[in-house]
PQR file of N, CA, C, O and H, with PARSE charges and radii, in Angstrom:
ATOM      1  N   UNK A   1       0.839  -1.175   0.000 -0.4000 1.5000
ATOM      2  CA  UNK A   1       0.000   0.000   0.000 -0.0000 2.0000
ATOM      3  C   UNK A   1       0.887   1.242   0.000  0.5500 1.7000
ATOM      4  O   UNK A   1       1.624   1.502   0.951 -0.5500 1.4000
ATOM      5  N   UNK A   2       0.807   1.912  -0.964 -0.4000 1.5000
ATOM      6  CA  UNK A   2       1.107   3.656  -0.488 -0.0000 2.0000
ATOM      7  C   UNK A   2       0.870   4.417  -0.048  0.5500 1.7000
ATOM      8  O   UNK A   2      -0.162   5.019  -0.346 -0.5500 1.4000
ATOM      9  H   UNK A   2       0.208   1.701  -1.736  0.4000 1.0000
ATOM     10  N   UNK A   3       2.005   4.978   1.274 -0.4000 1.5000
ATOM     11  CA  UNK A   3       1.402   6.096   2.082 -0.0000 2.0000
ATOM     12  C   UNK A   3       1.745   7.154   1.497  0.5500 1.7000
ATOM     13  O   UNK A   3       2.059   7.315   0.318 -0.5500 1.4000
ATOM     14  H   UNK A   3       2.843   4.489   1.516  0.4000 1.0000
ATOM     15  N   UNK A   4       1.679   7.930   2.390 -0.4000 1.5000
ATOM     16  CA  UNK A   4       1.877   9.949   2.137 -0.0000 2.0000
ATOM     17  C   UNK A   4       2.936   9.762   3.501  0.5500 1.7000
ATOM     18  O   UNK A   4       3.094   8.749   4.183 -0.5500 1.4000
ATOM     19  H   UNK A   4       1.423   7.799   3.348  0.4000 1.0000
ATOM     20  N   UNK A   5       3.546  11.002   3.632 -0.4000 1.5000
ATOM     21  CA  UNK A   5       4.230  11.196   4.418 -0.0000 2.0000
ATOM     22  C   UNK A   5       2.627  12.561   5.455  0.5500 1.7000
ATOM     23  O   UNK A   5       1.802  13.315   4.938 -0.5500 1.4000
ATOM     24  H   UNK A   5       3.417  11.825   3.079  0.4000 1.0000
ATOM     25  N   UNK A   6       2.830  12.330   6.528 -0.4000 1.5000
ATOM     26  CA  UNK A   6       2.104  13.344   7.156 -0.0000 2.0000
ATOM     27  C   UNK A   6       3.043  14.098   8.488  0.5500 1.7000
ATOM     28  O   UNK A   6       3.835  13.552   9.255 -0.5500 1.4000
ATOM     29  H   UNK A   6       3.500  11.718   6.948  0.4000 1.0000
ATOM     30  N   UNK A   7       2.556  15.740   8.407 -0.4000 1.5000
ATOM     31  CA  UNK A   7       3.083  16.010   9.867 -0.0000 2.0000
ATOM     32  C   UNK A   7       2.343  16.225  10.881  0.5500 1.7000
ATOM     33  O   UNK A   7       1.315  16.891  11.006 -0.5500 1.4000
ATOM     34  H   UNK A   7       1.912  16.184   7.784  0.4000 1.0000
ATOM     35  N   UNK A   8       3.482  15.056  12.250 -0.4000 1.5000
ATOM     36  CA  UNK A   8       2.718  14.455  13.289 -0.0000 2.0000
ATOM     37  C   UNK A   8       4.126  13.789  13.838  0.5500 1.7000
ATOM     38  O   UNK A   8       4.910  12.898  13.511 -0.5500 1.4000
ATOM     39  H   UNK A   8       4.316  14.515  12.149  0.4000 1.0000
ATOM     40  N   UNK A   9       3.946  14.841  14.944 -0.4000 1.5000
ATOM     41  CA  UNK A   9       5.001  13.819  16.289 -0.0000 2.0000
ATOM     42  C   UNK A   9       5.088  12.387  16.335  0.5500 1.7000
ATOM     43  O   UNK A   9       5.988  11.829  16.962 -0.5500 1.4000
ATOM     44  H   UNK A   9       3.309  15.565  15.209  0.4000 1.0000
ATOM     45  N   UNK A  10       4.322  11.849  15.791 -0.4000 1.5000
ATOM     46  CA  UNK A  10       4.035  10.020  16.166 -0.0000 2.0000
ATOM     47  C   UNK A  10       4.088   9.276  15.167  0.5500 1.7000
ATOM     48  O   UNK A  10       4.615   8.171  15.039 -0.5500 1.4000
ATOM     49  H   UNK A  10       3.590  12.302  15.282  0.4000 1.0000
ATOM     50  N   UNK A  11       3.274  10.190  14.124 -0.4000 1.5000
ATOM     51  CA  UNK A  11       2.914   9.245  12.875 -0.0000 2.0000
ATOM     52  C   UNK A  11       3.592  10.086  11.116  0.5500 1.7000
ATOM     53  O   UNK A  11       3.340  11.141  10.533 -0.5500 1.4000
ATOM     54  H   UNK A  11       2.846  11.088  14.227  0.4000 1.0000
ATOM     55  N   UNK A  12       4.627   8.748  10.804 -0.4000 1.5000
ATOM     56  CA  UNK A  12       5.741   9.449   9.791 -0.0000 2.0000
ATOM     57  C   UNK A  12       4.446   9.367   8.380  0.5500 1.7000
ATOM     58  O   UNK A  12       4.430  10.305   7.582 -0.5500 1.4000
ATOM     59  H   UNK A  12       4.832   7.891  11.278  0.4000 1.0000
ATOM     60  N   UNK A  13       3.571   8.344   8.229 -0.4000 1.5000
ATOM     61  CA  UNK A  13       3.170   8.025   6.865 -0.0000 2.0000
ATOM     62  C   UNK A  13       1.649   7.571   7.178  0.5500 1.7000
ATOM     63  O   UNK A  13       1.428   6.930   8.205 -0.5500 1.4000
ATOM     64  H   UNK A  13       3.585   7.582   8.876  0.4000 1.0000
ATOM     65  N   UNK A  14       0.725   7.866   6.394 -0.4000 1.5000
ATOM     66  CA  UNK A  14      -0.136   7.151   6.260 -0.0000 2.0000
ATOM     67  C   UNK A  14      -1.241   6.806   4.799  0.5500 1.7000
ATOM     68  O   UNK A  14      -1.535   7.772   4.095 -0.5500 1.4000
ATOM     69  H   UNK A  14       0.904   8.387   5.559  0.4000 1.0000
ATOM     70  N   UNK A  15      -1.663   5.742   4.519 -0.4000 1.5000
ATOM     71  CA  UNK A  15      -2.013   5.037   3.311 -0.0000 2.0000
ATOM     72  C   UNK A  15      -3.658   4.753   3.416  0.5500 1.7000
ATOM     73  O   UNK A  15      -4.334   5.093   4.387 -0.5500 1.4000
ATOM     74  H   UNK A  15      -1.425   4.957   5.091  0.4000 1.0000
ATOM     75  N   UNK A  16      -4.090   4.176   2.423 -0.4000 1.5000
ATOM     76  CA  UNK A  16      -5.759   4.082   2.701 -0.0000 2.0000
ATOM     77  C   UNK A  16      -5.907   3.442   1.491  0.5500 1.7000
ATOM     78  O   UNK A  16      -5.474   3.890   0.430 -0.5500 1.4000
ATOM     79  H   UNK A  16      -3.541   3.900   1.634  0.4000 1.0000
ATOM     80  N   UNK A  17      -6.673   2.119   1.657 -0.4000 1.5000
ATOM     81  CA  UNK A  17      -7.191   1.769   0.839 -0.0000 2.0000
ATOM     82  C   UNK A  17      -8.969   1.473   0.174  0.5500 1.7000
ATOM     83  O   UNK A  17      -9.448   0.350   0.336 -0.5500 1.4000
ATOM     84  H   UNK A  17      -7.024   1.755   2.519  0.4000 1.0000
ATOM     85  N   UNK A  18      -9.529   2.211  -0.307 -0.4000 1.5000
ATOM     86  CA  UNK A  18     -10.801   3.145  -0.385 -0.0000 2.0000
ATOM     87  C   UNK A  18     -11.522   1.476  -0.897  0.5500 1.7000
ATOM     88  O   UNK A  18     -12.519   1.215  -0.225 -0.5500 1.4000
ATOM     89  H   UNK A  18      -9.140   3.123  -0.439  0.4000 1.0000
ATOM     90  N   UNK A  19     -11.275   0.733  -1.608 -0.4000 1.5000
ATOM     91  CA  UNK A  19     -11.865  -0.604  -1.613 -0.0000 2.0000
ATOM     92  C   UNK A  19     -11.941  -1.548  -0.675  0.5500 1.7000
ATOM     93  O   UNK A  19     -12.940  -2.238  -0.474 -0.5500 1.4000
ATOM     94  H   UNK A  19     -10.465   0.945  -2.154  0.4000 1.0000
ATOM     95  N   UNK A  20     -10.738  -1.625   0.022 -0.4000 1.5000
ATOM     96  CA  UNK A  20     -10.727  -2.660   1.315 -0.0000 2.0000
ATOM     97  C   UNK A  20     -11.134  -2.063   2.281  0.5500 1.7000
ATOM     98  O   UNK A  20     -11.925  -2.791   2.881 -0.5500 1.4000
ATOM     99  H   UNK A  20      -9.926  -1.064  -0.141  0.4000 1.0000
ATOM    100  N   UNK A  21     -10.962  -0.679   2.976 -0.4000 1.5000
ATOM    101  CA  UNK A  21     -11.288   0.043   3.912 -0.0000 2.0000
ATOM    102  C   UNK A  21     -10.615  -0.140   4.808  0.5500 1.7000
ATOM    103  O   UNK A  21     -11.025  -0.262   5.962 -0.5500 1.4000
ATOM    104  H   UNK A  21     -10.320  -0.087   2.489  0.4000 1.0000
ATOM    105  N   UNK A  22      -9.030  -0.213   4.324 -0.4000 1.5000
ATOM    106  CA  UNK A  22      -8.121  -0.382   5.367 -0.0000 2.0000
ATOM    107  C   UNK A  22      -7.238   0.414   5.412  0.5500 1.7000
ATOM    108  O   UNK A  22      -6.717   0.763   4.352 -0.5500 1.4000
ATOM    109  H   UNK A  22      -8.697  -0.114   3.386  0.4000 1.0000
ATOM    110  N   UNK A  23      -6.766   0.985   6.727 -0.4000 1.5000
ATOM    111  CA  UNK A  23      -6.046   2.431   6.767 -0.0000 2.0000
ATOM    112  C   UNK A  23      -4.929   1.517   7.336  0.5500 1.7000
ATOM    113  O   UNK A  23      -4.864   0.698   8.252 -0.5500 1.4000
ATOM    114  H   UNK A  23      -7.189   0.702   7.588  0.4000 1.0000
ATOM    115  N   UNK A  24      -3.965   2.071   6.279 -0.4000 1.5000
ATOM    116  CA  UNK A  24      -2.367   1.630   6.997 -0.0000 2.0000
ATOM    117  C   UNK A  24      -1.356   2.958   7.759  0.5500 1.7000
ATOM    118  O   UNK A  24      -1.154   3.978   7.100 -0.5500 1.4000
ATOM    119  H   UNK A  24      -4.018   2.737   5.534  0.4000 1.0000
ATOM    120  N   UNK A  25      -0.797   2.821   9.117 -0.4000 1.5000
ATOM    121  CA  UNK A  25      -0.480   3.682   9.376 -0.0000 2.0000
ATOM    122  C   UNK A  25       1.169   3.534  10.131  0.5500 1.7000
ATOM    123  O   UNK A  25       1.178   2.919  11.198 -0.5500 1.4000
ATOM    124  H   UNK A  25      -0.962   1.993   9.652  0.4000 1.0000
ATOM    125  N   UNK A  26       2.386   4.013   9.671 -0.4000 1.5000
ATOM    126  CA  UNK A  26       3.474   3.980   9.862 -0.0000 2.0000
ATOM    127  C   UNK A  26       3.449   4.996  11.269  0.5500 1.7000
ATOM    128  O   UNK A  26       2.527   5.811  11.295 -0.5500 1.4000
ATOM    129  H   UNK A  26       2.379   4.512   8.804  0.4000 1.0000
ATOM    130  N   UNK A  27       4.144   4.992  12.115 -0.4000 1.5000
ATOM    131  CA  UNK A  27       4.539   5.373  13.011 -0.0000 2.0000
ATOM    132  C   UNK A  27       6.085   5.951  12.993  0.5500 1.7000
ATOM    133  O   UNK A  27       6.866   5.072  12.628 -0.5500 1.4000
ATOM    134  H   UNK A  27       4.893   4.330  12.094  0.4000 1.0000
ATOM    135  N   UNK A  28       6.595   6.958  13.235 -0.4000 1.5000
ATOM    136  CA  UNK A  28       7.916   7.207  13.706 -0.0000 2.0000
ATOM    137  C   UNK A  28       9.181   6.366  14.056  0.5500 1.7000
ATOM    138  O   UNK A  28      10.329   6.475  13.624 -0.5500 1.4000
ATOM    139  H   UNK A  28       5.961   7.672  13.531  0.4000 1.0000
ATOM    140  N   UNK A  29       8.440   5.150  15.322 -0.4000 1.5000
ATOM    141  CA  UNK A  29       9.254   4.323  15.608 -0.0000 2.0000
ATOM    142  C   UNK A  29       9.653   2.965  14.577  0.5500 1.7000
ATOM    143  O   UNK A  29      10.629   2.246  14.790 -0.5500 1.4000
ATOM    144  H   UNK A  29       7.508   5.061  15.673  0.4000 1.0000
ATOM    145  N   UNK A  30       8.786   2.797  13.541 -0.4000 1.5000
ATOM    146  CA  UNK A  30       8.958   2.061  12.285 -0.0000 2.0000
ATOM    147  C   UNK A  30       7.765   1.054  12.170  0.5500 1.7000
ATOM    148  O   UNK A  30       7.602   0.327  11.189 -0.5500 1.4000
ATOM    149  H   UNK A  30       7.993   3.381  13.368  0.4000 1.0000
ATOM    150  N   UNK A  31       6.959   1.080  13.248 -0.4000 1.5000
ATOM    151  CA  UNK A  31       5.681  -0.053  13.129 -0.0000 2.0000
ATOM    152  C   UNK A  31       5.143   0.550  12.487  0.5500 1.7000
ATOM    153  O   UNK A  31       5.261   1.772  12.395 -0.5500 1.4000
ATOM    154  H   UNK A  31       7.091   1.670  14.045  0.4000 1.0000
ATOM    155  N   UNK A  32       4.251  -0.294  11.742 -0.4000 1.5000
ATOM    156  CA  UNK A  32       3.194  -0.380  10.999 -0.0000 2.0000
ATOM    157  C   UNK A  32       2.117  -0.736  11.350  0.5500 1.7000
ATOM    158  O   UNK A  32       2.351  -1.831  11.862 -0.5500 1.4000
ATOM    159  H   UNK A  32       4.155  -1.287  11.817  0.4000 1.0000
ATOM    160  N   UNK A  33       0.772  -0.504  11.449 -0.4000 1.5000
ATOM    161  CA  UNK A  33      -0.530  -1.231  11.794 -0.0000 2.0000
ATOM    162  C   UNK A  33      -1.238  -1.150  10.549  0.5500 1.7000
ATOM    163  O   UNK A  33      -1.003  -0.347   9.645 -0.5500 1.4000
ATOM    164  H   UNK A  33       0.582   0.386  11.033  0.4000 1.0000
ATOM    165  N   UNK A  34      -2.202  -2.119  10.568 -0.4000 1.5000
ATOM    166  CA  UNK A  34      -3.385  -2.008   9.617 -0.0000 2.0000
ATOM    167  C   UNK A  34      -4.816  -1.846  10.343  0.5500 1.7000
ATOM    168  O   UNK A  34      -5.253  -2.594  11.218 -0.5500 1.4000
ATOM    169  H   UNK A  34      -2.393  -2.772  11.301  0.4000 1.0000
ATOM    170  N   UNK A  35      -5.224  -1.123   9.997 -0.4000 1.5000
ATOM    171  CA  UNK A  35      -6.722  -0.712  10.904 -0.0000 2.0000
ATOM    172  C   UNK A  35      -8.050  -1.434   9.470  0.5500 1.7000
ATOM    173  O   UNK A  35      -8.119  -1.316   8.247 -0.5500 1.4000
ATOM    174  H   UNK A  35      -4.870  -0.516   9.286  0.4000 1.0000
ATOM    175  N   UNK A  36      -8.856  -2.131  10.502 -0.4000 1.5000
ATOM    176  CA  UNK A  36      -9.702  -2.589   9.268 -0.0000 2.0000
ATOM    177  C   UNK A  36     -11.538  -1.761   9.334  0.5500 1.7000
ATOM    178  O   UNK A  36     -12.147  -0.982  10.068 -0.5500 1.4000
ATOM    179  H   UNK A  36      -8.800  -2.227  11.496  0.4000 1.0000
ATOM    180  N   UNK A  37     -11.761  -2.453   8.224 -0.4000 1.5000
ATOM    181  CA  UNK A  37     -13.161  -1.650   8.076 -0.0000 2.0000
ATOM    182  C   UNK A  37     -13.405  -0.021   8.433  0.5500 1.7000
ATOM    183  O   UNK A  37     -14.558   0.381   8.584 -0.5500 1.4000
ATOM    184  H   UNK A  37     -11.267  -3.085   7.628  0.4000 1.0000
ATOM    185  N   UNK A  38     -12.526   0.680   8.531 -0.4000 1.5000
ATOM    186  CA  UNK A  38     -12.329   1.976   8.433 -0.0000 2.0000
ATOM    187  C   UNK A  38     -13.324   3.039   7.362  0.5500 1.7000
ATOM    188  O   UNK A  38     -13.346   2.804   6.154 -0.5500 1.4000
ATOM    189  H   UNK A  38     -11.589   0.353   8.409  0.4000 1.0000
ATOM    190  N   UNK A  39     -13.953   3.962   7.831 -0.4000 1.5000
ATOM    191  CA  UNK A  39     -14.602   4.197   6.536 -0.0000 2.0000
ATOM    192  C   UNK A  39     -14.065   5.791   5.810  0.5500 1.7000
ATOM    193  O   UNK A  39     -13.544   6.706   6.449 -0.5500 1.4000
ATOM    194  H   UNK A  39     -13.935   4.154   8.812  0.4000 1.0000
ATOM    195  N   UNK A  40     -14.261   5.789   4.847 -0.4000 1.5000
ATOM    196  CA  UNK A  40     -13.587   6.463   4.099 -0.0000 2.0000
ATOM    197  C   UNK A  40     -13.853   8.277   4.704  0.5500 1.7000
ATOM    198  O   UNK A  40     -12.986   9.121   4.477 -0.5500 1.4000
ATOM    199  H   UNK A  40     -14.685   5.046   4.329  0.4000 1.0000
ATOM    200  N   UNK A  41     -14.497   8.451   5.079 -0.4000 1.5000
ATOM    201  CA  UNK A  41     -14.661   9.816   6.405 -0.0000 2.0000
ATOM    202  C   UNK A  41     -14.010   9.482   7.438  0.5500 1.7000
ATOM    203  O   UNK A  41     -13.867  10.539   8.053 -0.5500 1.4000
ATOM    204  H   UNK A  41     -15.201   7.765   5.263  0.4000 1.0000
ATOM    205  N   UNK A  42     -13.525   8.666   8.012 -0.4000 1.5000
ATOM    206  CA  UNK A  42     -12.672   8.587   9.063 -0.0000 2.0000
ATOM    207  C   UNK A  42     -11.028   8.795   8.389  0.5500 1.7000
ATOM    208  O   UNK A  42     -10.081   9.016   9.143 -0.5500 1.4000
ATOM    209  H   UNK A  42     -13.641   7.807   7.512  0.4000 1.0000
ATOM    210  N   UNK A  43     -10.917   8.725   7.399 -0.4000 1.5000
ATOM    211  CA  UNK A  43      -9.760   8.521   6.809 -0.0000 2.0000
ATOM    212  C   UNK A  43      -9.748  10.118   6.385  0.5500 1.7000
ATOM    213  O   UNK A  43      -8.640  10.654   6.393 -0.5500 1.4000
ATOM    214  H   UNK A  43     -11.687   8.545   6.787  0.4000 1.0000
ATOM    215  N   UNK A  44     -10.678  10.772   6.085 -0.4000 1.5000
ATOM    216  CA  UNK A  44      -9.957  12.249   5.501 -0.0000 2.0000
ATOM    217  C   UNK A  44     -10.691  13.081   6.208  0.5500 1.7000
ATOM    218  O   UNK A  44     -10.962  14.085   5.550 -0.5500 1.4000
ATOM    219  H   UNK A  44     -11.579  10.337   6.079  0.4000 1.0000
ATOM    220  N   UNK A  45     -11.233  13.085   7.535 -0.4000 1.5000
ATOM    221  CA  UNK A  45     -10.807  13.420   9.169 -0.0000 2.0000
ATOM    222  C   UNK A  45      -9.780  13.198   9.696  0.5500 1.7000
ATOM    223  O   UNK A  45      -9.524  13.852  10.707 -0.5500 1.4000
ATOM    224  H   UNK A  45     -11.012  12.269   8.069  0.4000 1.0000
ATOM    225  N   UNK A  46      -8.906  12.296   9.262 -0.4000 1.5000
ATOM    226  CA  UNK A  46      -7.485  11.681  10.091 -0.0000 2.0000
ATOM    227  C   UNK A  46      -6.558  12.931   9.105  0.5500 1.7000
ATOM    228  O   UNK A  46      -5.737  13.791   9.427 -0.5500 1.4000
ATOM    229  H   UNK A  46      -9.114  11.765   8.441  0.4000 1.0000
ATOM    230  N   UNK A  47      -7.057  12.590   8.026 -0.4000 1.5000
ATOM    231  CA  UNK A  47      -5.534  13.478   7.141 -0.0000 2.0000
ATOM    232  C   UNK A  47      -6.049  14.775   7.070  0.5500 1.7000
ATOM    233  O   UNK A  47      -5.200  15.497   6.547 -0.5500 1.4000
ATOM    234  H   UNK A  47      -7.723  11.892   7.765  0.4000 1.0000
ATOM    235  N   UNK A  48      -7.141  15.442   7.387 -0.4000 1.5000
ATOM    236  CA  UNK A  48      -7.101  16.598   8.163 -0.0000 2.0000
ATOM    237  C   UNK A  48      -7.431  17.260   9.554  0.5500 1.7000
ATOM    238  O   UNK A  48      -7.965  18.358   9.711 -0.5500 1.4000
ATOM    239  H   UNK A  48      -7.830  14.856   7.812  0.4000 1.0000
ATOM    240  N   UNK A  49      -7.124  16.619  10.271 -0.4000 1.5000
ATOM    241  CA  UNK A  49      -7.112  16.667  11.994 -0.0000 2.0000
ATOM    242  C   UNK A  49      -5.715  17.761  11.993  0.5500 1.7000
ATOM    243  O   UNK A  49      -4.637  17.930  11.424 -0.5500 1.4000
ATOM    244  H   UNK A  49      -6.691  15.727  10.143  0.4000 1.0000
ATOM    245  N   UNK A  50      -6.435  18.244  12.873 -0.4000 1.5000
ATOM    246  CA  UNK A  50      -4.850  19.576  13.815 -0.0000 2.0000
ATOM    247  C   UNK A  50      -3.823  18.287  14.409  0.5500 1.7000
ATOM    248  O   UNK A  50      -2.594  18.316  14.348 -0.5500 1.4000
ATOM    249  H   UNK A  50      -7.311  18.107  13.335  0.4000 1.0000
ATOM    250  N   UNK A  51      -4.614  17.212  14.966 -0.4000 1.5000
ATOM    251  CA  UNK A  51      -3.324  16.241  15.500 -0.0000 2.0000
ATOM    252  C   UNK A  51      -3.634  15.278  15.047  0.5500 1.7000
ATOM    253  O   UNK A  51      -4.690  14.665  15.203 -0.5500 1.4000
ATOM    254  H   UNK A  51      -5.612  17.189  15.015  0.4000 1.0000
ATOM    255  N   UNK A  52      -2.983  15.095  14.592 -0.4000 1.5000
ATOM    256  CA  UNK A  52      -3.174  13.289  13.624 -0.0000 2.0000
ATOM    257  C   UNK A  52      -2.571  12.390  14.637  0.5500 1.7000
ATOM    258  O   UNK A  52      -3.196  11.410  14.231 -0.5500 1.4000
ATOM    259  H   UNK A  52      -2.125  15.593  14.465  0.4000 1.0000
ATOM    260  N   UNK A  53      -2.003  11.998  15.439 -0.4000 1.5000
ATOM    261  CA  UNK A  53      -1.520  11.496  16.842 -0.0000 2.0000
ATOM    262  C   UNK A  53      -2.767  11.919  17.425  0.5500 1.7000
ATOM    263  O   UNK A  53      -3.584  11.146  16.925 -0.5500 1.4000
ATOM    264  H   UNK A  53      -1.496  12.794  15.770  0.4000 1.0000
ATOM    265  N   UNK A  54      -3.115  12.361  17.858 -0.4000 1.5000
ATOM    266  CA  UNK A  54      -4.641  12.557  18.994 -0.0000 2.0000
ATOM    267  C   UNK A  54      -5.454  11.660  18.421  0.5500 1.7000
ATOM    268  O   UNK A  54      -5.937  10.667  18.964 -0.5500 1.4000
ATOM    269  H   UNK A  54      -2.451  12.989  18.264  0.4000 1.0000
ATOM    270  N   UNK A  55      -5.685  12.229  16.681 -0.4000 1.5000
ATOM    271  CA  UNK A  55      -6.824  11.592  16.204 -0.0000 2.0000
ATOM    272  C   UNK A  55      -6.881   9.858  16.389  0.5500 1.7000
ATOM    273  O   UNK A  55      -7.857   9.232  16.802 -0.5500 1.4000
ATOM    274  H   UNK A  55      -5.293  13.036  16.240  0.4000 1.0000
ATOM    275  N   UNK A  56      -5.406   9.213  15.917 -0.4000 1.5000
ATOM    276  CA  UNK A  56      -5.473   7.780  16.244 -0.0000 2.0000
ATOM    277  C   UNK A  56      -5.327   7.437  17.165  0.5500 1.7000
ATOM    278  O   UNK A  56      -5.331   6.217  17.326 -0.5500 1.4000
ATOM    279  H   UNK A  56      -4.613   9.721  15.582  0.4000 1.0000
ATOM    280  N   UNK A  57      -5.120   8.308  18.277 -0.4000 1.5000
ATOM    281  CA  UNK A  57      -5.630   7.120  19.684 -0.0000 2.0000
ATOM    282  C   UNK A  57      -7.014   7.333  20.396  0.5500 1.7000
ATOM    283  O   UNK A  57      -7.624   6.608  21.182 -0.5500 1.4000
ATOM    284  H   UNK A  57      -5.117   9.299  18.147  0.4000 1.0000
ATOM    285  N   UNK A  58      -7.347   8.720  19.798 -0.4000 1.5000
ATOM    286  CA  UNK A  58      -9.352   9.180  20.680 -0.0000 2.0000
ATOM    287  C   UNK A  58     -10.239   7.949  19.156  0.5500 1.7000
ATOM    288  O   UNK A  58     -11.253   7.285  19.375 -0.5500 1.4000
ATOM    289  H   UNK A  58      -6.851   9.309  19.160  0.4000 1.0000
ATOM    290  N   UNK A  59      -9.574   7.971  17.925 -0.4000 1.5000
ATOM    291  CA  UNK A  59     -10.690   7.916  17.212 -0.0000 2.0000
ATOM    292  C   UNK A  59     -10.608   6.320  16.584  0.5500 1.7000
ATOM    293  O   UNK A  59     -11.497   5.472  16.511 -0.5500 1.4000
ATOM    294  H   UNK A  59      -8.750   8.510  17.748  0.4000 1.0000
ATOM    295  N   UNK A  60      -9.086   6.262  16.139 -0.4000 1.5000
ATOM    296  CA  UNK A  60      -8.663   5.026  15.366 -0.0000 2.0000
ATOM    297  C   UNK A  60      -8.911   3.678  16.050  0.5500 1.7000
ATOM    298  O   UNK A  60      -9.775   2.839  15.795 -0.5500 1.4000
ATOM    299  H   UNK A  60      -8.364   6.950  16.199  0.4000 1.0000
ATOM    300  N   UNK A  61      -7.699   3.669  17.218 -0.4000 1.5000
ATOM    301  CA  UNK A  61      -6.981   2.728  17.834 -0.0000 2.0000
ATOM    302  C   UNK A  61      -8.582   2.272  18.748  0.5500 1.7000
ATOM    303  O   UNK A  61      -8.704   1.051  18.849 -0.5500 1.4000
ATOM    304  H   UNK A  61      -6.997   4.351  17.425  0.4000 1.0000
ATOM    305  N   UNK A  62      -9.471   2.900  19.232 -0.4000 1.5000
ATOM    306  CA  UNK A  62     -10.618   2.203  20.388 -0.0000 2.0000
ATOM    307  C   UNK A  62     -11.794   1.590  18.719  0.5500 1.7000
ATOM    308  O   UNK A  62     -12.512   0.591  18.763 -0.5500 1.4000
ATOM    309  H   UNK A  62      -9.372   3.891  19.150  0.4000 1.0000
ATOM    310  N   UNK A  63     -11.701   2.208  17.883 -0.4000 1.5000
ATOM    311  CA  UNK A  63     -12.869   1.611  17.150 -0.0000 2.0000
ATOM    312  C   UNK A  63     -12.442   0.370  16.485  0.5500 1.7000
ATOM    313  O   UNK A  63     -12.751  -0.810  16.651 -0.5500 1.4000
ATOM    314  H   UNK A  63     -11.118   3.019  17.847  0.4000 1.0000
ATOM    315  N   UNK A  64     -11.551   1.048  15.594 -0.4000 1.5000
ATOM    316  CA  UNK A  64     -11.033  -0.276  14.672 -0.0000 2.0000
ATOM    317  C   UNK A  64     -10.035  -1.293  15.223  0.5500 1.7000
ATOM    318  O   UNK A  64      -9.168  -1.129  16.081 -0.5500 1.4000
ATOM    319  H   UNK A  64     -11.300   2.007  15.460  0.4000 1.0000
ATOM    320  N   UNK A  65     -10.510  -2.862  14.219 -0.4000 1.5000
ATOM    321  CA  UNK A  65      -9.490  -3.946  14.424 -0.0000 2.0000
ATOM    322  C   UNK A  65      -7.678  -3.292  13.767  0.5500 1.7000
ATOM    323  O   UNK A  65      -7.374  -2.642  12.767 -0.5500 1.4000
ATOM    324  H   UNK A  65     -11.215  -2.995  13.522  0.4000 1.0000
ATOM    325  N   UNK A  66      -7.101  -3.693  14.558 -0.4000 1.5000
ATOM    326  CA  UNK A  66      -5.829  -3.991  13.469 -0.0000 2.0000
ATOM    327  C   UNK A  66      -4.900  -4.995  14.078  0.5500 1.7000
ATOM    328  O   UNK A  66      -5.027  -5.639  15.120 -0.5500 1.4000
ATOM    329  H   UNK A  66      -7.347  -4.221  15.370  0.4000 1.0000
ATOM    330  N   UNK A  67      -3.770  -4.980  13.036 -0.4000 1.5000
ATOM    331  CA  UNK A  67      -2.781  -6.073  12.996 -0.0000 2.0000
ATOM    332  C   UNK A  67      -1.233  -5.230  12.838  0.5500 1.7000
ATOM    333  O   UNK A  67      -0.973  -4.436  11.934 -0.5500 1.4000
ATOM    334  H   UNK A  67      -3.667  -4.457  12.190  0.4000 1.0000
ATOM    335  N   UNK A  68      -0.803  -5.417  13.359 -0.4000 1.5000
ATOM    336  CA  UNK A  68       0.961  -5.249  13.129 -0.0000 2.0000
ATOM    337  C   UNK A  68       1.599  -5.597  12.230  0.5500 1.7000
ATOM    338  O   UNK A  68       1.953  -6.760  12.427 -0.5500 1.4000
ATOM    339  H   UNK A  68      -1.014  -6.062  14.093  0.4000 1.0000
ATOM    340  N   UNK A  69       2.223  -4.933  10.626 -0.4000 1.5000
ATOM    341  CA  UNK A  69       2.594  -5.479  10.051 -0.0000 2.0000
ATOM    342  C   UNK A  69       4.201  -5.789  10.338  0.5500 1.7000
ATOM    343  O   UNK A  69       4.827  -6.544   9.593 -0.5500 1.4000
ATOM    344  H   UNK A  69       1.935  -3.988  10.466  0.4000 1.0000
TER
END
């Protein structure tokens, strides 16, 4: 998947895939997660949030499944 680079203390990159509804999101420290069933307004609320770090832990991380890539 291809991310973007975003600015955010926490989070270096993030990707979206508008068919699967899966938001991939790189972190600073080099992890990766995949967040599933995500819907495509949560995804361009995230890439325009004042904190994109706030946004994935109040909005992302309690709703959606993910996995560690």
């Amino acid at each position: 998947m291809v991310r973007v680079p975003v600015d955010s203390s926490s989070v270096a990159s993030i990707g979206y895939d508008a068919e699967t509804f899966v938001l991939e999101i790189q972190f600073h420290n080099g992890h990766v997660y995949r967040y599933f069933n995500v819907p495509e307004a949560a995804h361009r609320l995230l890439m325009k949030a004042s904190s994109i770090g706030g946004f994935v832990n109040t909005i992302i991380k309690p709703r959606f499944d993910c996995v560690r890539v």
